[in-house]
N, C-alpha and C positions, 0 to 999 in steps of 0.2 A: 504493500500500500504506500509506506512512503520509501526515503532514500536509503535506509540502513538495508531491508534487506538485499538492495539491489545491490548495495556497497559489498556485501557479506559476497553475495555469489559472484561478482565482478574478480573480487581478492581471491577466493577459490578458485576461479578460472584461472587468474594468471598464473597461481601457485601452480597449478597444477600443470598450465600448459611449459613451465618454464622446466618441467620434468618430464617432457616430453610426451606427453599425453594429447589426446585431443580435445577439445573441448565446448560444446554447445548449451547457449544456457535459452530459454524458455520462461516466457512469463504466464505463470498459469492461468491468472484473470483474462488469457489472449487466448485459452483453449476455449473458453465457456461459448454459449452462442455471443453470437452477433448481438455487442451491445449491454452484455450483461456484466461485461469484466467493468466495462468504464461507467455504468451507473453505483456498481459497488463503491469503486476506489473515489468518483464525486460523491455520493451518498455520505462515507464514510468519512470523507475531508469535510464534508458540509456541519457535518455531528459533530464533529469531535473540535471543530473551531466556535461552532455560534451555540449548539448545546451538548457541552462537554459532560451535564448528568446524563442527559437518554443514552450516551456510550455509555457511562458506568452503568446503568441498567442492564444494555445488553451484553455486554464482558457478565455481570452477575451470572445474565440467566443464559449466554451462551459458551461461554469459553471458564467459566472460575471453577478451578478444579475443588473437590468435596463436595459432599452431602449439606443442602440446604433444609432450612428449617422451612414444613410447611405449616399452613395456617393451623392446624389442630396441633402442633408440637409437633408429631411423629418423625422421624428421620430413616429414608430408607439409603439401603448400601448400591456404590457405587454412582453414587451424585442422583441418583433419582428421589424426587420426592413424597411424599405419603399422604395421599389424601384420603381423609375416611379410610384408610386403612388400605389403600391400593397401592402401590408404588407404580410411580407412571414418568418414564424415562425423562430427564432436561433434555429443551430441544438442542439440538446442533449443528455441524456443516456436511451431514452428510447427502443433504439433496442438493446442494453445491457442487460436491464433491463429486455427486454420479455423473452430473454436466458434464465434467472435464475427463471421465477415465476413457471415454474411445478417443478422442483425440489425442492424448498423452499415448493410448495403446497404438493407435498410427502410426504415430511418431516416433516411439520406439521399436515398432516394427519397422520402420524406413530406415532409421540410423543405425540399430542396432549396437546401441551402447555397453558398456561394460559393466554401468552401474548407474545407478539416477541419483543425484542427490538434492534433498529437499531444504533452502532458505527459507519457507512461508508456509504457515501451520498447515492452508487451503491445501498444499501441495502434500503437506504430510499427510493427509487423510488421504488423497486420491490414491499416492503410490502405496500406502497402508492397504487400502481393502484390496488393491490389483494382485498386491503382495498374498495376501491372503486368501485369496481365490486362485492362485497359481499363473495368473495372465500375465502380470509379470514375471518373466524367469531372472532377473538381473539382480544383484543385491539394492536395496533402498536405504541408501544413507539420511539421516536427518540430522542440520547443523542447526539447534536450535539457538536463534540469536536473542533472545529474553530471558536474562536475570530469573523470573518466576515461569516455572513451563506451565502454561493454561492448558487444558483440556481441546483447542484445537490442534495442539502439537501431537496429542498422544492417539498413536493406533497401534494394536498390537502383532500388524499385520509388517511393519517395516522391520529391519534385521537390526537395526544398533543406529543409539542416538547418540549425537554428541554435540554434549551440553557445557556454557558458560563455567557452571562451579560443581564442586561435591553434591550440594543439597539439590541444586536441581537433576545430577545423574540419578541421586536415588529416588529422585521424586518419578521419574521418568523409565526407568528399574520396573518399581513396584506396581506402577498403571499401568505398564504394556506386560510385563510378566519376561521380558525380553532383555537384553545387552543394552548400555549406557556406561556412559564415561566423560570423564572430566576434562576437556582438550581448553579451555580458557575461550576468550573472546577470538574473532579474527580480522585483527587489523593489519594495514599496511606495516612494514618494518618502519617504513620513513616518519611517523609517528615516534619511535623509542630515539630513533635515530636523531631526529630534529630538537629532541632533549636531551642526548649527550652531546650536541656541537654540533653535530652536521648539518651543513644545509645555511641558509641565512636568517637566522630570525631578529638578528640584528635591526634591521629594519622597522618592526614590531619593538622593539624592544625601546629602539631610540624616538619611536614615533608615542608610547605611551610615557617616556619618560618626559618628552616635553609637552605634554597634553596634562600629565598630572605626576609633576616630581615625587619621589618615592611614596607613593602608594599603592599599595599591592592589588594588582593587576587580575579583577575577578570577573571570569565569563557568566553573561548568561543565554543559557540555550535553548532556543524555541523551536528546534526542528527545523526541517528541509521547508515545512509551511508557514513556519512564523506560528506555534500553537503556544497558547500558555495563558494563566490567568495574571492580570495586574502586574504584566513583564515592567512599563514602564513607570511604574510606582513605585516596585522594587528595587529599579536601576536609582531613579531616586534617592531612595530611603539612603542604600550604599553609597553611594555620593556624599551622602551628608554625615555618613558615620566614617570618612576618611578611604575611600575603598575608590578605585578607579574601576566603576563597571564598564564594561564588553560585553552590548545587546549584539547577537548573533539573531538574526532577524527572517536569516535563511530568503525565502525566495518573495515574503510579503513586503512588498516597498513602503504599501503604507505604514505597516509597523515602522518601517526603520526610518520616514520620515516625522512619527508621531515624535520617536524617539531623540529623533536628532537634535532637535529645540532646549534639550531638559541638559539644564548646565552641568559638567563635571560626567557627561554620561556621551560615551562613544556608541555608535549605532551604526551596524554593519549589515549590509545585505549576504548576499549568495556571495562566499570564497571558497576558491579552490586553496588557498595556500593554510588551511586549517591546521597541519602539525604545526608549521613557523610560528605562528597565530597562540597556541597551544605553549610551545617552548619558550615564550615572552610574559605564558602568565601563571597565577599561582594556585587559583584555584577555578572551579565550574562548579556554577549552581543549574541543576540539572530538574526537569519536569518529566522525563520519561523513562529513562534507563533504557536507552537507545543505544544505538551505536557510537551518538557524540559523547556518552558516558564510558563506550568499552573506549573507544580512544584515546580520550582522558586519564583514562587508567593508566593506556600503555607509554601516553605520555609524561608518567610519573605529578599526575595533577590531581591534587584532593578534591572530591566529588561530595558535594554536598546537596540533598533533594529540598526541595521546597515546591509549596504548591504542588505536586504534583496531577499531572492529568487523570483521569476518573481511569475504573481499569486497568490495563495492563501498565502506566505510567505510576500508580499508587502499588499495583504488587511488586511490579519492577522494584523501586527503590526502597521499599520494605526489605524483598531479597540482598540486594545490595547493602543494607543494611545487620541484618542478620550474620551475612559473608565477615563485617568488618570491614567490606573496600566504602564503605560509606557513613554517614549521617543525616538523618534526616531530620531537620527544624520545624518546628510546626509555629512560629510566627517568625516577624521582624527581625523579635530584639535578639532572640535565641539563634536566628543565621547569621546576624553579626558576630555575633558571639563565637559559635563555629568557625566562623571564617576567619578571626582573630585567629584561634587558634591553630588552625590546619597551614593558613597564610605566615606565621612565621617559624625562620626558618630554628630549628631544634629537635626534640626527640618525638613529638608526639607529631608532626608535620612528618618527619622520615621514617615510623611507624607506618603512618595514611598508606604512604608513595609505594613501599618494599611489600606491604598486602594488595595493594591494586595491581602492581606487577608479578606476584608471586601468582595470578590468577593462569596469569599465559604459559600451561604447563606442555602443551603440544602444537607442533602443526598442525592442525587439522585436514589438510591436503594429503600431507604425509600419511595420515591414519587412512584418510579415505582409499589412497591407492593400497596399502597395505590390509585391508580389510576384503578391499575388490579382488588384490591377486589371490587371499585366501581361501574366499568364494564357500566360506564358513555360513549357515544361516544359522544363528543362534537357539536355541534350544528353547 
């Protein structure tokens, strides 16, 4: 839906083509009929910027993994709820899903791949049940790119997921009955690299310095759409608590020209040079637990959640919070606060950095071809 997963399967590609592989990537919302992938993806931009609860609603009732409570108390197993005594399954993406499995079996009958591997939960379901109906014969890797694995990720028809952190491989273990494992986030190298020296962030660095002399340099991230609640009231507030904010405003102009007006506050559209950007500052206050957050990590930047989005933005940085690679504020005074802290330099700031990094314990390219040549289906 937005740019992280495209980032995810972009980086896998080239890992993988750079090992000599071939590599073709596929946008599943482009399998569905005519029309339906791009009412989704506006639908879902539409929601999640002008009414960010009706998404938390539907993350609740279609993607939030566990057993809800229904109106009579009762609780039935495996996420279904109890009415008057019936259990009667949460709904979810399997009539989406059935859309997309001939075309995807098409397609994999013309190319004839080695393996499929899924960045977008849609796509884990499809290649899940093909898997488990035997249509597909190829192994089905899942690189699941969120902090919390929601119940769209999980089918127990694909062979082995690989997950962000520990908690989420087991969470992801015990829901499919299948292989999971802990391979870290997957970013560019030029992220780690652009914060031990490489590269130029000089630039950024001499350009904040004279914009606002030594005050510590804190992003904020709105996504590839500019989403977020009261981003420029935030940028504000830190302003006035000695904090040089960096609104990341992504591709919405207007945000970033609302932005621009409000003194001691830089307001940035759509950049490509985001490590450099990254290696010039100290900390990201983050709404999603996205991929601007796994990059952050890898670029040794304390990640602190606020506001976060309804949803998978509020499990996300829960998770991330639980891991250790995070903290999450629940007002103002209490993210200054945090950000005092993680922003200078000392032992609880190099604590943050050394767990956000510790997270990136594999390739994940690596695993995927080493799993493909073993042609193993898990038990």
């Amino acid at each position: 839906m937005g740019a992280g997963h495209d980032a995810v399967a972009g980086e896998l590609a080239e890992r993988l083509r750079s090992r000599g592989h071939t590599v073709r990537t596929e946008d599943v919302l482009a399998l569905l009929p005519s029309g339906v992938g791009a009412a989704l993806r506006a639908g879902y931009r539409g929601v999640v910027r002008r009414v960010p609860g009706l998404y938390g609603w539907v993350y609740a009732a279609f993607l939030a993994p566990g057993p809800e409570r229904a109106p009579d108390g009762q609780r039935g197993a495996g996420g279904a709820e109890l009415t008057g005594g019936v259990a009667v399954p949460r709904p979810g993406s399997a009539p989406l899903a059935a859309l997309a499995e001939r075309p995807l079996t098409a397609l994999v009958d013309r190319w004839q791949p080695d393996a499929v591997v899924s960045t977008f939960h849609l796509s884990a379901q499809v290649t899940g049940r093909l898997r488990e109906r035997g249509t597909l014969r190829v192994p089905s890797v899942v690189t699941v790119v969120d902090f919390a694995v929601h119940r769209g990720w999980l089918h127990q028809g694909n062979d082995v997921y690989l997950c962000l952190t520990e908690e989420a491989a087991r969470t992801a273990e015990a829901a499919t009955g299948g292989t999971a494992e802990a391979t870290g986030p997957v970013v560019p190298a030029r992220f780690a690299e652009a914060a031990e020296g490489g590269g130029h962030p000089g630039r950024w660095r001499a350009e904040f310095e004279r914009l606002a002399p030594g005050r510590p340099v804190v992003l904020l991230s709105a996504g590839a759409w500019g989403v977020g609640s009261g981003l420029p009231g935030t940028a504000r507030e830190l302003a006035a608590r000695g904090f040089c904010p960096v609104l990341l405003c992504g591709r919405d102009e207007r945000l970033r020209r609302r932005a621009s007006g409000l003194p001691g506050v830089v307001a940035l559209g759509w950049t490509e040079d985001v490590e450099h950007l990254m290696a010039a500052a100290h900390a990201l206050v983050d709404n999603a637990a996205g991929q601007t957050a796994a990059q952050a990590l890898a670029a040794g930047l304390p990640v602190v959640g606020y506001r976060p989005l309804p949803g998978h933005g509020a499990a996300g940085l829960r998770a991330m919070t639980d891991a250790g690679v995070s903290e999450l504020a629940r007002d103002r005074r209490e993210l200054a606060l945090i950000l005092g802290r993680v922003t200078d330099p000392g032992p609880v700031r190099e604590r943050r950095v050394a767990l956000g990094r510790d997270l990136f314990r594999a390739d994940a390219a690596r695993r995927i071809t080493e799993l493909t040549l073993a042609g193993v289906r898990a038990p």
